[in-house]
C-alpha positions as CSV (number, residue, x, y, z in Angstrom):
1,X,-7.6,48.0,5.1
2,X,-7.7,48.1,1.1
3,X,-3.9,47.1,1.5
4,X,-4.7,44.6,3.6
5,X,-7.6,42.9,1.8
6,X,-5.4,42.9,-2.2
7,X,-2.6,41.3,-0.5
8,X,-4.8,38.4,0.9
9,X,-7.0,38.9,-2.5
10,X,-2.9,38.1,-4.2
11,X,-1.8,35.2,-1.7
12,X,-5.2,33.7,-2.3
13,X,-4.7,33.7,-6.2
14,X,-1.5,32.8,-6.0
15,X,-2.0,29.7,-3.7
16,X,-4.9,28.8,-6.5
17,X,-2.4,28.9,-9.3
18,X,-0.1,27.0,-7.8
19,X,-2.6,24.3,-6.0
20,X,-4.3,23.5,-10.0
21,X,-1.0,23.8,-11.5
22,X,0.3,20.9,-8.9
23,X,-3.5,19.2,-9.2
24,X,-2.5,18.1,-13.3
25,X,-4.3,14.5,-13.0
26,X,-4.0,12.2,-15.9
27,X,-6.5,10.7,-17.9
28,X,-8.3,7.8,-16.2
29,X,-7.7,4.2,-18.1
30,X,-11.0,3.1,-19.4
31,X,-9.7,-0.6,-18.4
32,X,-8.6,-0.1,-14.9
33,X,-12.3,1.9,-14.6
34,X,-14.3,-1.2,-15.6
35,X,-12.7,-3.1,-13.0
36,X,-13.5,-0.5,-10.3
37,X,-17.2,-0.7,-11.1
38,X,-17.0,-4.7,-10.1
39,X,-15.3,-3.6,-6.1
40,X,-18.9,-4.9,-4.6
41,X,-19.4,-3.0,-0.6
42,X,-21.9,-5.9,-0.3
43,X,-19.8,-8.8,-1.1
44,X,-16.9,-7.2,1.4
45,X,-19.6,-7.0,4.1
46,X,-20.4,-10.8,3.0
47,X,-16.7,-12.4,3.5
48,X,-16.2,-9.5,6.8
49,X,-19.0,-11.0,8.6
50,X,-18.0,-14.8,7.7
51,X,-14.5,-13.5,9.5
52,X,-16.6,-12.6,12.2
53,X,-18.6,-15.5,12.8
54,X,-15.3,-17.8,13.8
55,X,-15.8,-16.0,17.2
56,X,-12.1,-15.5,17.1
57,X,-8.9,-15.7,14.7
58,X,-6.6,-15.0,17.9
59,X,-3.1,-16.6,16.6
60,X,-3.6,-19.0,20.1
61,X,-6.8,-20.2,19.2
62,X,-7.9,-23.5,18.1
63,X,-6.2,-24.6,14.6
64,X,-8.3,-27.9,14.5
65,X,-12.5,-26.7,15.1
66,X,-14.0,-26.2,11.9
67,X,-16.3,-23.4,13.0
68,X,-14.4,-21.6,15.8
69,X,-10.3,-20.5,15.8
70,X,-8.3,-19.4,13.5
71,X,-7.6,-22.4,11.8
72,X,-11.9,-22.5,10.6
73,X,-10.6,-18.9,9.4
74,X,-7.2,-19.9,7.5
75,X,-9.5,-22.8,5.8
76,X,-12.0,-20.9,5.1
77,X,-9.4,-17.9,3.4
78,X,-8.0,-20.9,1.7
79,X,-11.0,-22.5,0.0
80,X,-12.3,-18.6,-1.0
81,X,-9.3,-17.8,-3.1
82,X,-9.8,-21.4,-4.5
83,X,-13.4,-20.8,-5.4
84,X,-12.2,-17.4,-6.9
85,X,-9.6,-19.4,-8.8
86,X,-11.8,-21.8,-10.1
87,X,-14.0,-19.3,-11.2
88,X,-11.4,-17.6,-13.3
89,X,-9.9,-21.3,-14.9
90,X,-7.1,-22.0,-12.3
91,X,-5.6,-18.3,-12.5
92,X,-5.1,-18.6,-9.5
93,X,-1.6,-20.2,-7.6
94,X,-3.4,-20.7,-4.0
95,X,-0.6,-22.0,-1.0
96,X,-0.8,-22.4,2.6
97,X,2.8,-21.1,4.1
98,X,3.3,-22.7,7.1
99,X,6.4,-22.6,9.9
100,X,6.3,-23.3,13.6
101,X,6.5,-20.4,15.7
102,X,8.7,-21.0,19.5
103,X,7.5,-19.9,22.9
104,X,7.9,-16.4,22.9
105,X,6.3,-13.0,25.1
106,X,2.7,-13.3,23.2
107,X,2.8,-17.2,22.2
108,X,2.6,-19.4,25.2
109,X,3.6,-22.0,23.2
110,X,4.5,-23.4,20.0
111,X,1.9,-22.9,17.7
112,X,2.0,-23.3,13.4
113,X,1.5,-20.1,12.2
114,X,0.1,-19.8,8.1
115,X,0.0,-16.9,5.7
116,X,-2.6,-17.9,2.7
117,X,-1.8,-16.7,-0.6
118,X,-2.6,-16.4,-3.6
119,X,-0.7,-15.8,-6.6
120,X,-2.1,-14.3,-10.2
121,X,0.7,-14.5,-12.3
122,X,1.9,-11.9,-14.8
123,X,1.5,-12.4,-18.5
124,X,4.8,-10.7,-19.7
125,X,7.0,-9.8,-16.6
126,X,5.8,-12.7,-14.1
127,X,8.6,-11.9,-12.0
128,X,8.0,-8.7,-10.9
129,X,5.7,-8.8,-7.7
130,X,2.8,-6.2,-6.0
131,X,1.8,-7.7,-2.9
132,X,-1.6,-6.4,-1.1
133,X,-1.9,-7.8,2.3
134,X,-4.0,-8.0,5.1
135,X,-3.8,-9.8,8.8
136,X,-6.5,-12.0,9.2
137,X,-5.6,-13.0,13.2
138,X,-7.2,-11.0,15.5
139,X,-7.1,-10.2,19.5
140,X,-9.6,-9.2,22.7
141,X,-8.0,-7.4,25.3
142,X,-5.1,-10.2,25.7
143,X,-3.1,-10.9,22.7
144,X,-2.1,-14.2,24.2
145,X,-5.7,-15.5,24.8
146,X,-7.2,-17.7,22.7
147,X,-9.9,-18.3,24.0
148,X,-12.2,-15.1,24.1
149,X,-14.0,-13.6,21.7
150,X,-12.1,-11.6,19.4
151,X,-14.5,-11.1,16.4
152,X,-11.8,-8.3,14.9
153,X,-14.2,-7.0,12.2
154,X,-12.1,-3.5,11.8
155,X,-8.8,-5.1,12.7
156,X,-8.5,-6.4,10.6
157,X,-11.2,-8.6,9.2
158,X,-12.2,-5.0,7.2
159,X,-8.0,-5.6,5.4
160,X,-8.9,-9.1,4.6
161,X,-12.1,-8.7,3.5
162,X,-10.7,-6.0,0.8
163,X,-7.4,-8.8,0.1
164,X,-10.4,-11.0,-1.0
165,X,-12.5,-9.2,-2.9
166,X,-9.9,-7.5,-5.1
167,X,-8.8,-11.5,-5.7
168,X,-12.5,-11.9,-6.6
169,X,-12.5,-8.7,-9.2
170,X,-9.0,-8.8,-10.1
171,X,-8.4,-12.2,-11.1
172,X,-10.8,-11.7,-14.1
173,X,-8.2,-10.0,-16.3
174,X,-4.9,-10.1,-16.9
175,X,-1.9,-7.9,-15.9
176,X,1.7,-7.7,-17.4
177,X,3.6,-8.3,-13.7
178,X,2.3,-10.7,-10.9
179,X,0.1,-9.5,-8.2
180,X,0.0,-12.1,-5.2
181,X,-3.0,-11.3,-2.4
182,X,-2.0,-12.6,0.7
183,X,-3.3,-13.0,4.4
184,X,-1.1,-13.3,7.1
185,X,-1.6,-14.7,10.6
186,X,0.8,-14.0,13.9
187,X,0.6,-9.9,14.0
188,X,-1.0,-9.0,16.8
189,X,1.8,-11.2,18.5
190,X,4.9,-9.7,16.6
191,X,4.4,-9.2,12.6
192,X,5.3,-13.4,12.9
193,X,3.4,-14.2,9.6
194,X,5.0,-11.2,7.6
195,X,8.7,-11.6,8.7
196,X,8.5,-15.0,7.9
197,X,6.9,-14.3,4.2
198,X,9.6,-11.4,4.1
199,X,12.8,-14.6,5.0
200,X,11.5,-16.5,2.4
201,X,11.2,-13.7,0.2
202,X,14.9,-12.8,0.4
203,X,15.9,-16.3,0.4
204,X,14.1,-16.8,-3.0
205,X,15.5,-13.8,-4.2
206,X,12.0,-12.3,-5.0
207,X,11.7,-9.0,-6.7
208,X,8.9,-7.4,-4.9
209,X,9.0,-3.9,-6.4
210,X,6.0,-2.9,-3.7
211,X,4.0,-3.7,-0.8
212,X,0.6,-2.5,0.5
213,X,-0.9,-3.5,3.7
214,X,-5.0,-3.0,4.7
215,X,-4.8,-2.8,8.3
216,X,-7.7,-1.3,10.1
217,X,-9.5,0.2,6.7
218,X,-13.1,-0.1,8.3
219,X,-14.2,3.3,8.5
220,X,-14.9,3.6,11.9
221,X,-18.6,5.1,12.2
222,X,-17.7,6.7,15.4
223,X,-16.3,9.2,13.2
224,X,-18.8,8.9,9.9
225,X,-19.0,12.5,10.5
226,X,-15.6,14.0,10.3
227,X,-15.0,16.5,7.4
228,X,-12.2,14.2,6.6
229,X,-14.3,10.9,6.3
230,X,-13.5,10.5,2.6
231,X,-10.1,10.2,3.3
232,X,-7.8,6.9,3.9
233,X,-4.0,7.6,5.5
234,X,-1.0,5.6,3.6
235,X,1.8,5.9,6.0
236,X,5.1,5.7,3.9
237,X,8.7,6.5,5.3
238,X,10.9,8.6,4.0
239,X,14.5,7.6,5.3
240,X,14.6,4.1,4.8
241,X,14.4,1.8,7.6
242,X,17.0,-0.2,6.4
243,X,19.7,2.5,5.1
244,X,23.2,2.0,6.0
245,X,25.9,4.6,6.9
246,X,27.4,4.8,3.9
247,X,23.7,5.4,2.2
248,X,22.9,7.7,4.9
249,X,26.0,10.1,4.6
250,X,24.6,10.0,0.6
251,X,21.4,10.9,1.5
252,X,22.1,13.7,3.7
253,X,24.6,15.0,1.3
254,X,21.6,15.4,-1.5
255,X,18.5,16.1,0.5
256,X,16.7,12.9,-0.3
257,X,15.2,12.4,3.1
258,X,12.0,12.7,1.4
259,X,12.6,10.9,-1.7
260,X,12.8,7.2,-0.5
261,X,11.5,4.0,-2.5
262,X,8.4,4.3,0.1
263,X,8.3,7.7,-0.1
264,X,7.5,7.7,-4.4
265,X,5.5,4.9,-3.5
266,X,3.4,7.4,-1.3
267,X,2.7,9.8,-4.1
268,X,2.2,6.8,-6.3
269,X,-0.6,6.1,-4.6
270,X,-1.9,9.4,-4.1
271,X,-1.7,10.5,-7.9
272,X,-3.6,7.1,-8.6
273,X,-6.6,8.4,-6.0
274,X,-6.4,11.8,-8.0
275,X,-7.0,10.3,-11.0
276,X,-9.2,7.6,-10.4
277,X,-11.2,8.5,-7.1
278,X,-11.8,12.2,-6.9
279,X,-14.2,12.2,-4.0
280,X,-12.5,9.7,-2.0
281,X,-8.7,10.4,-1.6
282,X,-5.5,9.5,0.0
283,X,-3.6,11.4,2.6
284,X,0.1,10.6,2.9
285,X,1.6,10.2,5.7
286,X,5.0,11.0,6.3
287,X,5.4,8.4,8.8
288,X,6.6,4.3,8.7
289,X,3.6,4.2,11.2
290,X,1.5,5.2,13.9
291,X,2.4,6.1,17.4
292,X,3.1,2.5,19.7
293,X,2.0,0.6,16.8
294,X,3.7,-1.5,13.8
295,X,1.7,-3.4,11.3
296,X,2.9,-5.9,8.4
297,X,4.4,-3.3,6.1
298,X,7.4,-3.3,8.4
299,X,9.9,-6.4,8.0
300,X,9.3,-5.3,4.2
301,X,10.6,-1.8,4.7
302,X,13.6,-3.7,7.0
303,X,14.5,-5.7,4.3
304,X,14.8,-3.0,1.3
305,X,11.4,-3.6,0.0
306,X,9.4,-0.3,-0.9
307,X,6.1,-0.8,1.7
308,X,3.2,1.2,3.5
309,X,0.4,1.2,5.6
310,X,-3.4,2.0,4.6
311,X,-5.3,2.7,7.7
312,X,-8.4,4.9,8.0
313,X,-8.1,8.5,9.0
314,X,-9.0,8.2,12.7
315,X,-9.0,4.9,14.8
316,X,-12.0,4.0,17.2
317,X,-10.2,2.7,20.6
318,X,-13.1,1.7,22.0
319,X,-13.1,-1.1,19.2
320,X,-9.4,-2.0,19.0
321,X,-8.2,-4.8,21.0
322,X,-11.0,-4.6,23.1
323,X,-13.1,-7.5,25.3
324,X,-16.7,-7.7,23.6
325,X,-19.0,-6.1,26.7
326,X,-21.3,-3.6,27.9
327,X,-20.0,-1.5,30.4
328,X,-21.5,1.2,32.4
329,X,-24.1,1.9,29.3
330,X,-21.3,2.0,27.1
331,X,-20.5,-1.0,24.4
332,X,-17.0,-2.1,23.5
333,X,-15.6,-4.7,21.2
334,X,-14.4,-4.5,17.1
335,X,-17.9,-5.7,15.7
336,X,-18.8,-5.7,12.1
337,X,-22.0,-2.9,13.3
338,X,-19.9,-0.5,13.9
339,X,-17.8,-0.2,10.6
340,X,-19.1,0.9,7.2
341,X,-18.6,-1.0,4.6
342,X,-18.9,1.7,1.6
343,X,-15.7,3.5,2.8
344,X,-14.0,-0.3,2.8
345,X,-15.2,-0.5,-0.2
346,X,-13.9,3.2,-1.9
347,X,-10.3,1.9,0.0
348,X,-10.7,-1.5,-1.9
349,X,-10.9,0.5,-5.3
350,X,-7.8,2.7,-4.6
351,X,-5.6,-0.1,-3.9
352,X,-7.2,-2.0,-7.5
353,X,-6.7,1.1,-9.0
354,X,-2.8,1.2,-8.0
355,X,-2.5,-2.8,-7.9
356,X,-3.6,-2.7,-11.9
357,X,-1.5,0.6,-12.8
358,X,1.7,-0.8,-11.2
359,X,1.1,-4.6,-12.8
360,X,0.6,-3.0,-16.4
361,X,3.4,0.1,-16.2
362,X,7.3,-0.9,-17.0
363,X,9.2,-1.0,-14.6
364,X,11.0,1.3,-12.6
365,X,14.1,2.9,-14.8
366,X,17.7,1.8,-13.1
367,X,20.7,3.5,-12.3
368,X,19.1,6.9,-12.1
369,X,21.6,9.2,-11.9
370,X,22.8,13.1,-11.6
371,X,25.5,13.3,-13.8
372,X,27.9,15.7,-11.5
373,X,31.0,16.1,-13.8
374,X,30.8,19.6,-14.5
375,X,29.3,22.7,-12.9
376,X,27.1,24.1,-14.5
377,X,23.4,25.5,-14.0
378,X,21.4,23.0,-16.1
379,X,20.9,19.4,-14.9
380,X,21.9,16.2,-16.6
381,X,19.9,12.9,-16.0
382,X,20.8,9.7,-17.3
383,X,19.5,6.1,-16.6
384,X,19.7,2.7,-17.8
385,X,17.2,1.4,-20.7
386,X,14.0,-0.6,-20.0
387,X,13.3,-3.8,-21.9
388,X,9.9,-3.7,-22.3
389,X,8.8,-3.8,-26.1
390,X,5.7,-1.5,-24.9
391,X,7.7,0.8,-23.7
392,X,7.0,4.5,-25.3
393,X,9.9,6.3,-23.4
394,X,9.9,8.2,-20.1
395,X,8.9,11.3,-18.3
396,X,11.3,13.2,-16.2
397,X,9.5,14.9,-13.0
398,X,10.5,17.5,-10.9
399,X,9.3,19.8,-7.8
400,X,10.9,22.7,-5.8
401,X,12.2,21.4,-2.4
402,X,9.8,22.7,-0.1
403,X,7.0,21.0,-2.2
404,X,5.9,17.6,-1.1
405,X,4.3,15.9,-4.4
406,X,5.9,16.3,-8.1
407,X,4.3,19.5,-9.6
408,X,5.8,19.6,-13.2
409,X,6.8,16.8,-15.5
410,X,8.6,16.7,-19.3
411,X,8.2,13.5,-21.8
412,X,11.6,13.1,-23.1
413,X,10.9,9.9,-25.5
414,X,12.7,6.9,-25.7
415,X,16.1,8.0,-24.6
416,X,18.4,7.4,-21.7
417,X,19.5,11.1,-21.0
418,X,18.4,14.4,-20.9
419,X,19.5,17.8,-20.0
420,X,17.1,20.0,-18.4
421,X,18.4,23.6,-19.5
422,X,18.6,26.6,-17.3
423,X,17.5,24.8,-14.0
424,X,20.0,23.7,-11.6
425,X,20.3,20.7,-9.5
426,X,20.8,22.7,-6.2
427,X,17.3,24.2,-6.9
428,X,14.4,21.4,-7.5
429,X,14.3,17.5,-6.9
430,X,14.4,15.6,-10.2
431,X,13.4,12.0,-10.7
432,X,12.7,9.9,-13.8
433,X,9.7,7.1,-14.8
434,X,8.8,4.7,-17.3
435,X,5.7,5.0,-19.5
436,X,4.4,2.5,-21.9
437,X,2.4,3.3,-24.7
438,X,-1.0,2.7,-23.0
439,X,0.2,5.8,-20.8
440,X,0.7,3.6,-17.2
441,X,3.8,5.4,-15.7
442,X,6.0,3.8,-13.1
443,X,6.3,5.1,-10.0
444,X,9.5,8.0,-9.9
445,X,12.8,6.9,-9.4
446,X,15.0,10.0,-7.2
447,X,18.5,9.9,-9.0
448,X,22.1,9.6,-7.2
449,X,24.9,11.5,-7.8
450,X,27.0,9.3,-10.6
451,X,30.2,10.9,-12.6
């Protein structure tokens, strides 16, 4: 029994070590903290319940009522992030993006589909991109009706409602890369609005460095009582979804099934919730999405774009694409009574947090590389240099295989190689990122094999 009880009494101090050794959080940026105190749970409640009140936003409803349809919603969207922009001196680059959508399964007919976005430029890298996103269309039982009421205060009028307010907070300073907030229409019919952002986007040659969708971020208070309430999932894939064969046989011959764009995006993310929201946190997701479901992150991760999903740790089906109605005793439909608006709120603030750390850090270091030319049990990494004049060198991170987050990390200074002596290749995953001399980091690039 003694035996039994030091060996737990061992594995228990052993996992301790090793969980605070991997738990290193950096220390928070007293500007992106002053902007987190502005995320108001009152004013996201405000602009969720406006959503609400069109009676529905279903991508078939009327474009041309002013106080029902989802066009009363787009126009409404639309004059918000103008008020926002006028309130910040024209920050603020507001667009309707419009196409005709064809017949297809879930649009009986041809119907105009707009994203509205809004665009705060970058002072010093304006075209680098973040995009937070949210779909502001909405569904009852039939995705093709457009006539019922389809309120869609979870999904995903809690997403847009968060798109909005960080336009509202964010806008009031200024960030080194460009952040564009955007709300899409046509996804409970197909991801319409999104893939046809995502066309443009590759047609302009955009360089969208990440993605994040709100989709379903409520907070269902079905579950208010779960031990894991203060939690929001961020689905992120790890093999990309649009790898080809000669990228795949590269992959598979390093390991780096866990180490995509997405995937760093992931931990990202999570590190940013470490450091800046210690009782509400992010769980990763090792997933592009959930079970029979897609959502707007998608035709990014298609198209090479490094995307992911916030969505709130468990989903209330009674809610979800459900006809408003009381049916024996029991109540159904995505109302704004039953989401809470604090946890949309605490989800609002990691996404500013993230949004502002991305838009100030350099960028990602290219041509990351293993330099593979000689055996050898120390590891050579080399990249290519950054151009930013803030730029106070880089960080090289690494992890054991079987860990899923980066537990150690080295500053290295303002070089463009580095040998890591007396630790081989074949035994940890290496990766490399920026920092600037305010200390934002970029997120980790995973290095390829080069000669």
């Amino acid at each position: 029994m003694k035996l039994k009880i030091t060996v737990f009494l061992s594995l228990c101090l052993c996992v301790s070590v090793i969980n605070a050794f991997a738990q290193k959080v950096d220390k928070p940026n007293k500007d992106v903290q002053k902007i987190l105190k502005k995320v108001s749970a009152k004013k996201i409640e405000e602009y969720n319940r406006k959503l609400v009140s069109f009676g529905t936003r279903n991508t078939n409803s009327a474009q041309d009522d002013p106080k029902r349809g989802i066009g009363a919603a787009r126009d409404w969207i639309y004059e918000e992030f103008k008020r926002i922009s006028a309130d910040c001196n024209g920050c603020l680059e507001v667009e309707k993006q419009t196409y005709l959508q064809e017949k297809a399964r879930r649009i009986p007919e041809p119907i105009n589909i707009t994203n509205v976005i809004a665009t705060l430029k970058g002072t010093k890298n304006p075209d680098r991109i973040y995009i937070v996103s949210a779909h502001y269309d909405s569904m009852c039982g039939d995705s093709r009706d457009g006539e019922c009421d389809a309120p869609g205060a979870n999904d995903d009028g809690s997403g847009t409602a968060a798109v909005i307010e960080m336009a509202r907070i964010m806008t009031k300073y200024k960030f080194d890369a460009t952040i564009m907030f955007m709300t899409v229409a046509g996804e409970e019919q197909g991801l319409y609005g999104a893939r046809h952002f995502v066309k443009e986007a590759v047609k302009n040659k955009m360089d969208i460095e990440a993605m994040f969708t709100n989709d379903i971020i409520g907070g269902a208070m079905k579950f208010k009582d779960r031990p894991d309430r203060n939690i929001v999932r961020v689905f992120a894939e790890g093999v990309p979804s649009n790898e080809t064969e000669r990228q795949a046989r590269l992959r598979r011959s390093v390991g780096g099934e866990n180490d995509s764009d997405t995937r760093q995006l992931g931990r990202y993310i999570y590190q940013i919730a470490r450091q800046y929201s210690p009782k509400f946190g992010v769980r990763v997701i090792y997933r592009r999405d959930r079970y029979l479901r897609g959502g707007d992150h998608i035709p990014f991760l298609e198209n090479g774009f490094a995307a992911v999903r916030f969505t709130e740790p468990h989903e209330d089906y009674d809610r979800q694409h459900q006809n408003v109605r009381t049916e024996n005793g029991k109540d159904y439909g995505d109302l704004p009574d039953f989401i809470d608006f604090k946890y949309i709120a605490n989800v609002t603030k990691i996404n500013v947090a993230t949004l502002a750390s991305l838009a100030n850090a350099p960028a990602k270091p290219k041509r990351v590389g293993i330099d593979i030319t000689r055996l050898t049990n120390d590891t050579d990494l080399k990249w290519q240099a950054n151009t930013e004049v803030d730029l106070a060198g880089y960080e090289i991170v690494w992890r054991r295989t079987t860990e899923p987050f980066w537990t150690d990390s080295k500053f290295v200074g303002n070089v463009t190689k580095y040998t890591m002596p007396d630790m081989s290749k074949d035994n940890y995953f290496f990766g490399v990122r920026a920092v600037d001399k305010n200390g934002f980091k970029s997120p980790v690039v995973f290095p390829r094999p080069t000669r």
